[in-house]
N, CA, C, O and CB atoms as a CASP TS submission, in Angstrom:
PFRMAT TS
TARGET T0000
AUTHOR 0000-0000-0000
METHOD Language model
MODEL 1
PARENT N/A
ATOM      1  N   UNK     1      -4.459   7.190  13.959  1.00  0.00           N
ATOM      2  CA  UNK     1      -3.697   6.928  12.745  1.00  0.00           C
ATOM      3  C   UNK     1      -2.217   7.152  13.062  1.00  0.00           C
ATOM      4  O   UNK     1      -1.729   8.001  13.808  1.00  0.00           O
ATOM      5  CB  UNK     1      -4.173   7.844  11.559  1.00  0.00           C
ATOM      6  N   UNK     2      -1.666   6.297  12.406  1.00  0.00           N
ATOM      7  CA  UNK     2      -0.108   6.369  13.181  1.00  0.00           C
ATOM      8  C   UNK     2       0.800   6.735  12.033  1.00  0.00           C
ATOM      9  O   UNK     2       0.523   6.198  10.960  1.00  0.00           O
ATOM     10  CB  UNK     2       0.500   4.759  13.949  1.00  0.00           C
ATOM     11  N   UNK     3       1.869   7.580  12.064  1.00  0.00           N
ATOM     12  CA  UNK     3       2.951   8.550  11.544  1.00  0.00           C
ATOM     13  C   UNK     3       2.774   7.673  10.134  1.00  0.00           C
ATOM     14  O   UNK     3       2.059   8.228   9.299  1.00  0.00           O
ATOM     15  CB  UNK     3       4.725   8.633  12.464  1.00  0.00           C
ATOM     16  N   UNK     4       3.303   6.440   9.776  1.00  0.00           N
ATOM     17  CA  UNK     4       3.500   5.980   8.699  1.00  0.00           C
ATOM     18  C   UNK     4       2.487   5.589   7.958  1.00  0.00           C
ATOM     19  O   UNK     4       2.628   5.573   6.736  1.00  0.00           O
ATOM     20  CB  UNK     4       4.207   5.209   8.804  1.00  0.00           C
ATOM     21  N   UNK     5       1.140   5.158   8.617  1.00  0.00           N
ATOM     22  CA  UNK     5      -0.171   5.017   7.555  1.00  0.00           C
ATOM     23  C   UNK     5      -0.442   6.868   6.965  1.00  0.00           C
ATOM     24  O   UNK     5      -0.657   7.005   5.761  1.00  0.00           O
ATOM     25  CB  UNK     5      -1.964   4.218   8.706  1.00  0.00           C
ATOM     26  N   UNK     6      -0.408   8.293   7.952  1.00  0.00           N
ATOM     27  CA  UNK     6      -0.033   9.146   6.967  1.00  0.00           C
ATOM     28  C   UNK     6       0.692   9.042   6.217  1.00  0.00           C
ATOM     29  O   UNK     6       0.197   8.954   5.093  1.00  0.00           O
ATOM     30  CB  UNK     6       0.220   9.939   7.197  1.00  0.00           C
ATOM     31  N   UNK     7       2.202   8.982   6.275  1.00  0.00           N
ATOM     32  CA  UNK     7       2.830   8.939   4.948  1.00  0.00           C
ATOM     33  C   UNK     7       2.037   8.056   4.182  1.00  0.00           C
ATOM     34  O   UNK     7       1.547   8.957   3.500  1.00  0.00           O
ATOM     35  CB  UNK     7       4.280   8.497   4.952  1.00  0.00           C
ATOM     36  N   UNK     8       1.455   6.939   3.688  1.00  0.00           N
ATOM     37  CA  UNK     8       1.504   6.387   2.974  1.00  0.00           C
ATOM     38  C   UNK     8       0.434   6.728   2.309  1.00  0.00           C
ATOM     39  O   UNK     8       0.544   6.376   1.135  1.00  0.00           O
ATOM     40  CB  UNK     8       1.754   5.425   3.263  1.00  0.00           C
ATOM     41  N   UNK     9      -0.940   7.464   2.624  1.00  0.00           N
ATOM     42  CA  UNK     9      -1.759   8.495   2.366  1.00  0.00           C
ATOM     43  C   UNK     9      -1.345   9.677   1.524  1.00  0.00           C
ATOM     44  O   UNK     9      -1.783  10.139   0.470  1.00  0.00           O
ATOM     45  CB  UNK     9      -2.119   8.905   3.488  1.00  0.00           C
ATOM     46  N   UNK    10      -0.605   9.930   2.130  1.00  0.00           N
ATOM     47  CA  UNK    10       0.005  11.201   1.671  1.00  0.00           C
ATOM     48  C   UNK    10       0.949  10.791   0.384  1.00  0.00           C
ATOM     49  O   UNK    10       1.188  11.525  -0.576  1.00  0.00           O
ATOM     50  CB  UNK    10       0.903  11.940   2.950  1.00  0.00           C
ATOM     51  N   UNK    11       1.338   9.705   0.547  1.00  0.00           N
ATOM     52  CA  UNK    11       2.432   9.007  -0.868  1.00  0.00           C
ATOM     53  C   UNK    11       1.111   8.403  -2.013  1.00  0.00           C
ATOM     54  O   UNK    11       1.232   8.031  -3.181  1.00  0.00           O
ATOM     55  CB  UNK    11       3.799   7.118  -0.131  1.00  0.00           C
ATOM     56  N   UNK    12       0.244   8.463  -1.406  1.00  0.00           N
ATOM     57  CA  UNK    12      -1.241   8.031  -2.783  1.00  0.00           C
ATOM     58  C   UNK    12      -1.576   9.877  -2.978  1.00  0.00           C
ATOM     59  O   UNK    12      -1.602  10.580  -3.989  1.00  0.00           O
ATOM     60  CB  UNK    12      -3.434   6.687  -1.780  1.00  0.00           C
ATOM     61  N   UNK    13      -1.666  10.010  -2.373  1.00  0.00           N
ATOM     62  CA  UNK    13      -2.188  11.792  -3.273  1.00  0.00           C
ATOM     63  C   UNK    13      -1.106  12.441  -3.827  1.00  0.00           C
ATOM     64  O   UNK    13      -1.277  13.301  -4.690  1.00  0.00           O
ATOM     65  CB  UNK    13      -2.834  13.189  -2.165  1.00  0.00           C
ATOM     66  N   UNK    14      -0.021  12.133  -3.434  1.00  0.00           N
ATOM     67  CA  UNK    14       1.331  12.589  -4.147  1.00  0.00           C
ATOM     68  C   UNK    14       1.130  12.307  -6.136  1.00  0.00           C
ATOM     69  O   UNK    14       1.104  12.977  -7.168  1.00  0.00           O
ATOM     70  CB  UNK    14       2.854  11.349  -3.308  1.00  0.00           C
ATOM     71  N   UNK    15       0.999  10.384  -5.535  1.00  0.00           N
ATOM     72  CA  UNK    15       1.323  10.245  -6.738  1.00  0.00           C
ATOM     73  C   UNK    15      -0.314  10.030  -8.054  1.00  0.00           C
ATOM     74  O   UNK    15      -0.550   9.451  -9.114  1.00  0.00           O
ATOM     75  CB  UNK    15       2.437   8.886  -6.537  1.00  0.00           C
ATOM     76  N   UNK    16      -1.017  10.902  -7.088  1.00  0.00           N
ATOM     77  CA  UNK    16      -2.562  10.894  -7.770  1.00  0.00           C
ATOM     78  C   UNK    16      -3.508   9.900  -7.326  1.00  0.00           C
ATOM     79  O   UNK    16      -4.620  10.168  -7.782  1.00  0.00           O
ATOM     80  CB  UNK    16      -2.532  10.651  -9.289  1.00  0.00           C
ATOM     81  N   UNK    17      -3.506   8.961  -6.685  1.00  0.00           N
ATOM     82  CA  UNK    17      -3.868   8.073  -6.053  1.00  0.00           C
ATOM     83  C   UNK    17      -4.705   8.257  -5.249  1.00  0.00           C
ATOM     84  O   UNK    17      -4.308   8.640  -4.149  1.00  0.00           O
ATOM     85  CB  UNK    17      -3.136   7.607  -5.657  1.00  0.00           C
ATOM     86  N   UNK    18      -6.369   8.045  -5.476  1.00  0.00           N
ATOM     87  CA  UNK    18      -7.571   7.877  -4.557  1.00  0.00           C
ATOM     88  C   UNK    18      -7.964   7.003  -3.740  1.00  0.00           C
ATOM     89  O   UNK    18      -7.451   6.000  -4.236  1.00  0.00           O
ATOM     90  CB  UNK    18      -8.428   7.894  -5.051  1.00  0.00           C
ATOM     91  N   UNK    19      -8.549   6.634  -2.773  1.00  0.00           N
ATOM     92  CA  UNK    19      -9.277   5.440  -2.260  1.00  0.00           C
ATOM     93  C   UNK    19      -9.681   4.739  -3.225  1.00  0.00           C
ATOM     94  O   UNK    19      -9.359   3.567  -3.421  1.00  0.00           O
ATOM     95  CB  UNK    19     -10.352   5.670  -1.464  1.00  0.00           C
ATOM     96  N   UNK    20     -10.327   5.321  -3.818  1.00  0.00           N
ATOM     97  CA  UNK    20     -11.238   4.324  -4.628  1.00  0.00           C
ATOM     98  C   UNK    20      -9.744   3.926  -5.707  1.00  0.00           C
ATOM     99  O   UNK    20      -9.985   2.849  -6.252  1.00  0.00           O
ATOM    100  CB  UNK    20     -13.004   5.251  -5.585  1.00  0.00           C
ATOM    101  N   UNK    21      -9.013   4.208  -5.936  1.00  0.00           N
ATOM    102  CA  UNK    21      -7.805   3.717  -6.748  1.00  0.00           C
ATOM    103  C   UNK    21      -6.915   2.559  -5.802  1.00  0.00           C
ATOM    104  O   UNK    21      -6.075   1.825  -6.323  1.00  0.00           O
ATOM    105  CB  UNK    21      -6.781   5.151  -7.161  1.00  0.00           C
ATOM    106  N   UNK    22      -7.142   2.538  -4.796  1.00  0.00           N
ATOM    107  CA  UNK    22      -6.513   1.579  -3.558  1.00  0.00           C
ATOM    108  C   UNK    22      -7.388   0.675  -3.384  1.00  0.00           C
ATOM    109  O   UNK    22      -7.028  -0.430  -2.977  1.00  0.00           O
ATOM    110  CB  UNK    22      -6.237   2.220  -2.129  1.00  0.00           C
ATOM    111  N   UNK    23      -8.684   0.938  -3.644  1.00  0.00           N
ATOM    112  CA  UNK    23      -9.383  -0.631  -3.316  1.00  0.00           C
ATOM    113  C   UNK    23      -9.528  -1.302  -4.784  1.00  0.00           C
ATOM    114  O   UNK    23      -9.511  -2.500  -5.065  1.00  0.00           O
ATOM    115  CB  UNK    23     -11.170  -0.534  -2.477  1.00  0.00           C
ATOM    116  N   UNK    24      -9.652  -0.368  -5.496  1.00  0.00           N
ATOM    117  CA  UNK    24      -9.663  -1.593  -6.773  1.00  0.00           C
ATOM    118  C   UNK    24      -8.429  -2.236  -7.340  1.00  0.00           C
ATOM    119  O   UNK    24      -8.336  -3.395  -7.745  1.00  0.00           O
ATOM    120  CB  UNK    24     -10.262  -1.019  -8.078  1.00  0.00           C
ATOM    121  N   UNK    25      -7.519  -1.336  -7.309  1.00  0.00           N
ATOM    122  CA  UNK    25      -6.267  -2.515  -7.066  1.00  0.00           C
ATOM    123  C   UNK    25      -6.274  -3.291  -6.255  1.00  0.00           C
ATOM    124  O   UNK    25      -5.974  -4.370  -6.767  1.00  0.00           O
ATOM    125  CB  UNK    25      -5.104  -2.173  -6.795  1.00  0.00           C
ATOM    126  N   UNK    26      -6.481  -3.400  -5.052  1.00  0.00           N
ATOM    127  CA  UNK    26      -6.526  -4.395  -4.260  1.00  0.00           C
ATOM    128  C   UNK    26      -7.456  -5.589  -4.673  1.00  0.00           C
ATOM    129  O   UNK    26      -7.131  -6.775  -4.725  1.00  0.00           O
ATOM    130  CB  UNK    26      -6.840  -3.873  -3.078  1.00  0.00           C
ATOM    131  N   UNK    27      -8.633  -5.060  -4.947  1.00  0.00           N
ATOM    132  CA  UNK    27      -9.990  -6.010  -5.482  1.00  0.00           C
ATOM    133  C   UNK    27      -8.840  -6.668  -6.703  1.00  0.00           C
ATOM    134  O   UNK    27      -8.232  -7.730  -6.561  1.00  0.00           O
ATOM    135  CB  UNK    27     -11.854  -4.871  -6.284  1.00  0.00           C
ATOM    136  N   UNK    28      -8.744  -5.825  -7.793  1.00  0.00           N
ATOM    137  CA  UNK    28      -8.016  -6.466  -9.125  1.00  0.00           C
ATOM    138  C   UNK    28      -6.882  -7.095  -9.058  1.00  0.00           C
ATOM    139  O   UNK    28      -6.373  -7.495 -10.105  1.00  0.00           O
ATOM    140  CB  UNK    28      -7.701  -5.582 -10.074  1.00  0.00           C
ATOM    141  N   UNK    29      -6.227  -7.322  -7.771  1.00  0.00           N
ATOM    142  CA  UNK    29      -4.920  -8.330  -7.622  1.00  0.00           C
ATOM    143  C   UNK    29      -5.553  -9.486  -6.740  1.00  0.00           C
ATOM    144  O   UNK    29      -5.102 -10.631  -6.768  1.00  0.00           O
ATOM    145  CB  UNK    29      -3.419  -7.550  -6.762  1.00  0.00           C
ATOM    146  N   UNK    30      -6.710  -9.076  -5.897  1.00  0.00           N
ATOM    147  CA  UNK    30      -7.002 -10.653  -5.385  1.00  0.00           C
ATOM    148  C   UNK    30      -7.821 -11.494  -6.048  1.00  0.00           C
ATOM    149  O   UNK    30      -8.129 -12.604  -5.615  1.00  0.00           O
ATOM    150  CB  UNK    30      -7.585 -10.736  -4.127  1.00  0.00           C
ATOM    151  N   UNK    31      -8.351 -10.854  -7.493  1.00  0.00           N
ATOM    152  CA  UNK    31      -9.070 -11.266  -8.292  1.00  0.00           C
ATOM    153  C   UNK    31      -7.819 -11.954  -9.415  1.00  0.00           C
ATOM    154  O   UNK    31      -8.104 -12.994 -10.010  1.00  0.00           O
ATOM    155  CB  UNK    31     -10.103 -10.074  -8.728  1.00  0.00           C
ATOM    156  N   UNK    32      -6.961 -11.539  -9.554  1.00  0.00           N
ATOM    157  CA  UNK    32      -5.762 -12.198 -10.352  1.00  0.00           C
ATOM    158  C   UNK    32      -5.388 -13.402  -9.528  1.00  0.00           C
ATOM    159  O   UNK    32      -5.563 -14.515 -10.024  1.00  0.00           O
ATOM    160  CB  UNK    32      -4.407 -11.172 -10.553  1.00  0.00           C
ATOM    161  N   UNK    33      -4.815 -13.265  -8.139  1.00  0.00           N
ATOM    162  CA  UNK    33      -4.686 -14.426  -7.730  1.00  0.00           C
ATOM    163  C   UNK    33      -5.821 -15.467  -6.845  1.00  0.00           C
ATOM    164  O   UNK    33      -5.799 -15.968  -5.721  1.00  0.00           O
ATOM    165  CB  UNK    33      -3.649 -14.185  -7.131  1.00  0.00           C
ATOM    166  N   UNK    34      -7.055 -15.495  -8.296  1.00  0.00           N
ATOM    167  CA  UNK    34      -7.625 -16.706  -8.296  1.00  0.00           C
ATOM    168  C   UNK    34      -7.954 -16.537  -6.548  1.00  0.00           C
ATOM    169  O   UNK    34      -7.288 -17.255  -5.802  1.00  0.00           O
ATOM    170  CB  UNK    34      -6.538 -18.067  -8.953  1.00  0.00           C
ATOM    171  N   UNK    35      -8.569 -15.966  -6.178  1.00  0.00           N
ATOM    172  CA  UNK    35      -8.964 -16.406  -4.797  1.00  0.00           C
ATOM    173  C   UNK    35      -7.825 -17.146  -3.159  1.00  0.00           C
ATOM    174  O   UNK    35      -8.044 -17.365  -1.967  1.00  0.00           O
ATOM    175  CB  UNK    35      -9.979 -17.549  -5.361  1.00  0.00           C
ATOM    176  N   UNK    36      -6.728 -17.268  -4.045  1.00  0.00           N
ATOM    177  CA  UNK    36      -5.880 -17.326  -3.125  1.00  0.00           C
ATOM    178  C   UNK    36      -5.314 -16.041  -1.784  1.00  0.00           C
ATOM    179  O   UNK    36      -4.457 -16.265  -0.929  1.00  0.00           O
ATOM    180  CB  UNK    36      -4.971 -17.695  -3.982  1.00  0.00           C
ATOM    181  N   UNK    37      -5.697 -15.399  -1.873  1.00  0.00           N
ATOM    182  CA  UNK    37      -5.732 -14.135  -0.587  1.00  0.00           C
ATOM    183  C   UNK    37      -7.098 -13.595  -0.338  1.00  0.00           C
ATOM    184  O   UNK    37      -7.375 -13.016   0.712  1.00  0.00           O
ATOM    185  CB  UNK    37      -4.792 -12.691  -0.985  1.00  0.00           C
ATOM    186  N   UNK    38      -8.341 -13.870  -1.744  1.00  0.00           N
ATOM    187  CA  UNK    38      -9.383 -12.808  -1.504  1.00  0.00           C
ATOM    188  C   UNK    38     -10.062 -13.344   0.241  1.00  0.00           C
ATOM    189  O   UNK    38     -10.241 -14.512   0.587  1.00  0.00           O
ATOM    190  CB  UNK    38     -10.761 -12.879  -3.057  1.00  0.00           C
ATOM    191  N   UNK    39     -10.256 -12.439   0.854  1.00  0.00           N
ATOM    192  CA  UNK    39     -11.484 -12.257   2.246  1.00  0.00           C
ATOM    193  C   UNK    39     -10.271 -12.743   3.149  1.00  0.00           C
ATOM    194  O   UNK    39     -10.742 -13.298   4.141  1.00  0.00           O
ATOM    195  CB  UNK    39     -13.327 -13.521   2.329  1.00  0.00           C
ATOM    196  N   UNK    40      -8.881 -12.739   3.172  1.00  0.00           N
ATOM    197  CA  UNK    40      -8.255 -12.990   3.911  1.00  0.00           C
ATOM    198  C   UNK    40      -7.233 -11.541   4.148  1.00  0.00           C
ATOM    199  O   UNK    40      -6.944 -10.641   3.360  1.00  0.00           O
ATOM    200  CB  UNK    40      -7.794 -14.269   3.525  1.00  0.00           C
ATOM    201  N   UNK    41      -6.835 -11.782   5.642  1.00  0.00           N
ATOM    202  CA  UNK    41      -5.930 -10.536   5.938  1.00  0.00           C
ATOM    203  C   UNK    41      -4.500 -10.768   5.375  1.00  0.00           C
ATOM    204  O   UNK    41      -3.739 -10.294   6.218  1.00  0.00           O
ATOM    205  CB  UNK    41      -5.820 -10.246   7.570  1.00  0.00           C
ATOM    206  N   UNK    42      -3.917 -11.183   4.534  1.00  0.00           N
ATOM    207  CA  UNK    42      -2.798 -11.398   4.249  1.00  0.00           C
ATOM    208  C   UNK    42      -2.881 -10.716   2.804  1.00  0.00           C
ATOM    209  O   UNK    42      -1.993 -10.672   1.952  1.00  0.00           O
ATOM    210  CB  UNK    42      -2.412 -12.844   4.434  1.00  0.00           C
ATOM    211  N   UNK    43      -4.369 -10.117   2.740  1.00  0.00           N
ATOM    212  CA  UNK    43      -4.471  -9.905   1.151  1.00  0.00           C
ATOM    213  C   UNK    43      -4.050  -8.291   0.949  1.00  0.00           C
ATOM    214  O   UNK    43      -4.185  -7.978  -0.233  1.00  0.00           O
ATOM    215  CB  UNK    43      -6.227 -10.254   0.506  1.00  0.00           C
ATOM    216  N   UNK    44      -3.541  -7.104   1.849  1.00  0.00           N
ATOM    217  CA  UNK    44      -3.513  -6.110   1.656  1.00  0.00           C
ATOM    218  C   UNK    44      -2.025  -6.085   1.501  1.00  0.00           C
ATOM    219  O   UNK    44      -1.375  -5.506   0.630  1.00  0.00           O
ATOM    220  CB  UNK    44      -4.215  -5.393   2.494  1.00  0.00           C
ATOM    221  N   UNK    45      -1.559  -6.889   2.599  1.00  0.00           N
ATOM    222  CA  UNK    45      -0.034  -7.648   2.607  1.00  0.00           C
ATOM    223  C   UNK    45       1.164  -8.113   1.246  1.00  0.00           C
ATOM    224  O   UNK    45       2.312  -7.939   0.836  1.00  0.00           O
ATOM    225  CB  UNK    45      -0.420  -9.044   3.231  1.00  0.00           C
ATOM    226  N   UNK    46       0.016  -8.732   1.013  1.00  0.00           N
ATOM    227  CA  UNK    46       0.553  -9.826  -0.732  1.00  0.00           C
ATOM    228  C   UNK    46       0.557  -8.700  -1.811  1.00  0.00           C
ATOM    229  O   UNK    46       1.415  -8.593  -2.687  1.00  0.00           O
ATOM    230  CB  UNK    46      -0.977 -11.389  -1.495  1.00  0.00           C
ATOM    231  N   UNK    47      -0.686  -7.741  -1.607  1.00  0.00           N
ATOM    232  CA  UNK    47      -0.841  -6.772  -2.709  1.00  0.00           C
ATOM    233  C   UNK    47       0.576  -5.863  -2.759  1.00  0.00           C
ATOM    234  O   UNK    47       1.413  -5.714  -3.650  1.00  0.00           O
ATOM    235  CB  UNK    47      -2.249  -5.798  -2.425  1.00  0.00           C
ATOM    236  N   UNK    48       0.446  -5.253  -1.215  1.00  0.00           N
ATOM    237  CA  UNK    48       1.703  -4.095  -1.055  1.00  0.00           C
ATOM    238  C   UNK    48       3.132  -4.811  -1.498  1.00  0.00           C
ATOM    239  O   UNK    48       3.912  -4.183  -2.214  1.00  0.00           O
ATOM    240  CB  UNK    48       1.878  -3.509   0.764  1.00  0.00           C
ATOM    241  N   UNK    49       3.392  -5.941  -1.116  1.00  0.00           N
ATOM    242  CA  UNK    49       4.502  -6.479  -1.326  1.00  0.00           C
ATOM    243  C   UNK    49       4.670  -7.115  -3.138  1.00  0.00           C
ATOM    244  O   UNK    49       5.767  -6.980  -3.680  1.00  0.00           O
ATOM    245  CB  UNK    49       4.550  -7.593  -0.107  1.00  0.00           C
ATOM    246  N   UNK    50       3.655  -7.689  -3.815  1.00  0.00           N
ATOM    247  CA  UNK    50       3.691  -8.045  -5.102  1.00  0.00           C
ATOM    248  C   UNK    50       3.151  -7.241  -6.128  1.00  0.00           C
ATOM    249  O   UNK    50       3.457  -7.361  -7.315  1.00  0.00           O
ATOM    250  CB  UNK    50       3.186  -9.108  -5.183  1.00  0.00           C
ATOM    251  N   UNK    51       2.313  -6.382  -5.653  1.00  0.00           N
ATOM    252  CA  UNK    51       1.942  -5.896  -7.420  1.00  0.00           C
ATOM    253  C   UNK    51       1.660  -4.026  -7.105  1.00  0.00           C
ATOM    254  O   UNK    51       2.096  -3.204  -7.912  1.00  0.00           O
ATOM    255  CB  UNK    51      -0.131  -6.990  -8.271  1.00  0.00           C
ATOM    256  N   UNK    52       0.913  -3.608  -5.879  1.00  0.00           N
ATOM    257  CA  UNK    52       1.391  -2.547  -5.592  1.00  0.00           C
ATOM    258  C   UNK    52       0.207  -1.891  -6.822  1.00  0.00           C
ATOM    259  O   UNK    52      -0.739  -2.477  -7.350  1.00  0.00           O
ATOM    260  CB  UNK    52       3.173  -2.445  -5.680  1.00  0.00           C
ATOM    261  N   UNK    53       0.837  -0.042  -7.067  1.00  0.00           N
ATOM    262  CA  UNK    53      -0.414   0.174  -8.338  1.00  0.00           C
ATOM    263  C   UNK    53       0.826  -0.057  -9.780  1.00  0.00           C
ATOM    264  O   UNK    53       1.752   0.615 -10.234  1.00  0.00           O
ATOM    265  CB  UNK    53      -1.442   2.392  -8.294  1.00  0.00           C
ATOM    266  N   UNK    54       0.368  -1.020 -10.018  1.00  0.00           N
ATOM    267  CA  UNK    54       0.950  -1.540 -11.075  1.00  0.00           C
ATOM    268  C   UNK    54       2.537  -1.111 -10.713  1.00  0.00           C
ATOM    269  O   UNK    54       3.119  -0.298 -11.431  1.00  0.00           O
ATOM    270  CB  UNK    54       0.268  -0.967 -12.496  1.00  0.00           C
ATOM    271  N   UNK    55       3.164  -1.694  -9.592  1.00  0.00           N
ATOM    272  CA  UNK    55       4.700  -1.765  -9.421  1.00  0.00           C
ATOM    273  C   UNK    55       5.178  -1.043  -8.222  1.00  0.00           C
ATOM    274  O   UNK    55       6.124  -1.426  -7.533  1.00  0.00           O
ATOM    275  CB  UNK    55       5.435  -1.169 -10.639  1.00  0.00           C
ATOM    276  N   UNK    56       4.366   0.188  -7.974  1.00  0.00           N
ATOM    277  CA  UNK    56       4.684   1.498  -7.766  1.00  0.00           C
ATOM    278  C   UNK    56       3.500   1.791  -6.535  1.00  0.00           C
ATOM    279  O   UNK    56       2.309   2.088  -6.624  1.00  0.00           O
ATOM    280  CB  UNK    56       4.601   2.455  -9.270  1.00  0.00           C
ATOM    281  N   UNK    57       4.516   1.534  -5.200  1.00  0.00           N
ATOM    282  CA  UNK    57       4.236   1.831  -3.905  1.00  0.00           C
ATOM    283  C   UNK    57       4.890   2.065  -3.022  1.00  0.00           C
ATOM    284  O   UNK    57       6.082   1.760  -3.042  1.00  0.00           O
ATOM    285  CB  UNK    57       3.747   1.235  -3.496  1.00  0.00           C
ATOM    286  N   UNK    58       4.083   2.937  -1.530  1.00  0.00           N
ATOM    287  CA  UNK    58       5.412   3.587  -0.713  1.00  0.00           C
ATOM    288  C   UNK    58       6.107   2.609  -0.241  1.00  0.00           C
ATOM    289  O   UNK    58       5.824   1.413  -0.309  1.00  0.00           O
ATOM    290  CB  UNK    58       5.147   4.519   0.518  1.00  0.00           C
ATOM    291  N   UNK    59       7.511   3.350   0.497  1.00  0.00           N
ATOM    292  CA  UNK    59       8.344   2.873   0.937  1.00  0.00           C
ATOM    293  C   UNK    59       7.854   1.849   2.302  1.00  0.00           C
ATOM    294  O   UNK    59       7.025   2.211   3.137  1.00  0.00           O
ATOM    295  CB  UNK    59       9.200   3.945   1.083  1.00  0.00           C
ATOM    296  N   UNK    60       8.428   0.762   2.312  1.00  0.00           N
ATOM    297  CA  UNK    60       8.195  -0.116   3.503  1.00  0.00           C
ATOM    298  C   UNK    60       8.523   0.545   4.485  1.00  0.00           C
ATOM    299  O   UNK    60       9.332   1.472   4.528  1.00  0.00           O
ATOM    300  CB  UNK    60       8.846  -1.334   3.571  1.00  0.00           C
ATOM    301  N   UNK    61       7.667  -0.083   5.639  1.00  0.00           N
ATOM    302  CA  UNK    61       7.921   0.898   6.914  1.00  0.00           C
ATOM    303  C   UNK    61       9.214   0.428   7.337  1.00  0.00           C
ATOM    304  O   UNK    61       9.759   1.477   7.682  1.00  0.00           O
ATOM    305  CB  UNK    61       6.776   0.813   8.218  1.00  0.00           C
ATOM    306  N   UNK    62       9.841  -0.278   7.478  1.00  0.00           N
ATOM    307  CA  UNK    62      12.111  -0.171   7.669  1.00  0.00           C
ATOM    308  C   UNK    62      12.448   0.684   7.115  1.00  0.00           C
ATOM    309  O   UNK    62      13.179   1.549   7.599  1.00  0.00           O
ATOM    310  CB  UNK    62      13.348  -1.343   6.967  1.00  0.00           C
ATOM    311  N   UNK    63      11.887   0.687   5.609  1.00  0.00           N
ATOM    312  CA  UNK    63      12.649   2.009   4.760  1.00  0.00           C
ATOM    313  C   UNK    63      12.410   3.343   5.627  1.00  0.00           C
ATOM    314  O   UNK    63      13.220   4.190   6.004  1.00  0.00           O
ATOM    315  CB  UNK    63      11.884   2.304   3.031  1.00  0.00           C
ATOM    316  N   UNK    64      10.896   3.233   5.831  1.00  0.00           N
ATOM    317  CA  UNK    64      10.403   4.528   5.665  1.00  0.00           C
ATOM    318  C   UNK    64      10.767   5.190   7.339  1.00  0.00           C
ATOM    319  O   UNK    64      10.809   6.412   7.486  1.00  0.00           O
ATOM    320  CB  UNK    64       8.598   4.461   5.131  1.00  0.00           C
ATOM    321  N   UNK    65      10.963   4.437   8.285  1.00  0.00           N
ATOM    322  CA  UNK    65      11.642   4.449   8.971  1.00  0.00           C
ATOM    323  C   UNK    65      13.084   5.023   9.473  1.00  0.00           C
ATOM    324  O   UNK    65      13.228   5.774  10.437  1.00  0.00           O
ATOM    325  CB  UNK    65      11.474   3.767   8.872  1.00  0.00           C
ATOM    326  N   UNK    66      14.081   4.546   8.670  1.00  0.00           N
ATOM    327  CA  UNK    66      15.302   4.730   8.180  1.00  0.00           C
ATOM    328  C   UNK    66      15.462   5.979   8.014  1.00  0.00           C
ATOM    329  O   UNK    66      16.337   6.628   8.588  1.00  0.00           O
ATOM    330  CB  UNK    66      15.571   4.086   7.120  1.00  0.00           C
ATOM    331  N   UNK    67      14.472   6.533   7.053  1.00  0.00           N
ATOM    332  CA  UNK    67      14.329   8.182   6.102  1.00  0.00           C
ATOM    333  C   UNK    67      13.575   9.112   7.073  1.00  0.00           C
ATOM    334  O   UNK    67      13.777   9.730   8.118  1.00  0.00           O
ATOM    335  CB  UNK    67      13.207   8.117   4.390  1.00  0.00           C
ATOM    336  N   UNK    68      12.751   8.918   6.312  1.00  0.00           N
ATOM    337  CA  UNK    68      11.042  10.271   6.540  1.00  0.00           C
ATOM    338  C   UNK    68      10.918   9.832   7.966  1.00  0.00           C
ATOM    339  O   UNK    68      11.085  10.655   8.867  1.00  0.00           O
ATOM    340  CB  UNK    68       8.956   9.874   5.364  1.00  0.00           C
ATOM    341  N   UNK    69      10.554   8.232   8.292  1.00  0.00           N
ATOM    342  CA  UNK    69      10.142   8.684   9.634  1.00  0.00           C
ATOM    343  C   UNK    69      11.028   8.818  11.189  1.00  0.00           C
ATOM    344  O   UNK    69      10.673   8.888  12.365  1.00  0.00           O
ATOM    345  CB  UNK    69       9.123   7.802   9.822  1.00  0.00           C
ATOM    346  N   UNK    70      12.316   8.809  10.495  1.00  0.00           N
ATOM    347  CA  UNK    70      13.297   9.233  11.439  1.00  0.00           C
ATOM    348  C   UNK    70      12.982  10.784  12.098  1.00  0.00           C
ATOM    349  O   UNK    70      12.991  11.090  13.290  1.00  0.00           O
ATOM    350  CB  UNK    70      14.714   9.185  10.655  1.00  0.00           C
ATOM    351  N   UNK    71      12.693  11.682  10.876  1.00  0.00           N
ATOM    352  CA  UNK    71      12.638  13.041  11.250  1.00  0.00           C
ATOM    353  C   UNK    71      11.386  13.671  12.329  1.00  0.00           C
ATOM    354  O   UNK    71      11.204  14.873  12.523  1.00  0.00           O
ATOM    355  CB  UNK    71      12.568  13.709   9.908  1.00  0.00           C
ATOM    356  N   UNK    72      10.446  12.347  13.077  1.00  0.00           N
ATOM    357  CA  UNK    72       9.838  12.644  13.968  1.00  0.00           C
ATOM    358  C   UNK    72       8.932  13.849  14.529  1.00  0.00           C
ATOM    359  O   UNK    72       8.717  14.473  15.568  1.00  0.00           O
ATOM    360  CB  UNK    72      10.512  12.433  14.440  1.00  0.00           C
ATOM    361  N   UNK    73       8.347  13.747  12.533  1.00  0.00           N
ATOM    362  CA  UNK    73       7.144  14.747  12.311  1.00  0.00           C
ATOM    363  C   UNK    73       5.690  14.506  13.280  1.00  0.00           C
ATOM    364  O   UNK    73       4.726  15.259  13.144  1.00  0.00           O
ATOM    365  CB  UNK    73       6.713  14.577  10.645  1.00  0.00           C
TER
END
């Protein structure tokens, strides 16, 4: 597991956020867009970048980069 998939683990229990709260958003946004991403790898992609849990997800890895993972925990 590499430095920034922790953070981003760690940014779902922060903000209350379970597995099972990460796949059904995921399920419930590829189910919004009509089958256009579902069973494809671009679909975890489209989620993080467009709808997120309702808006509200970690920082992109440039950002997160930039910040937190500069400090080379």
């Amino acid at each position: 597991m590499t430095r920034y998939e922790k953070y981003q683990l760690q940014w779902m229990i922060d903000h209350d956020y379970s597995l099972d709260d990460l796949i059904k958003s995921i399920f419930e946004y590829g189910v919004d867009c009509q089958g256009d991403y579902a069973m494809e790898p671009e679909l975890f992609g489209q989620w993080e970048k467009d709808s997120g849990f309702g808006g509200e997800i970690w920082a992109c890895y440039a950002e997160w980069l930039e910040n937190e993972g500069r400090k080379g925990n």
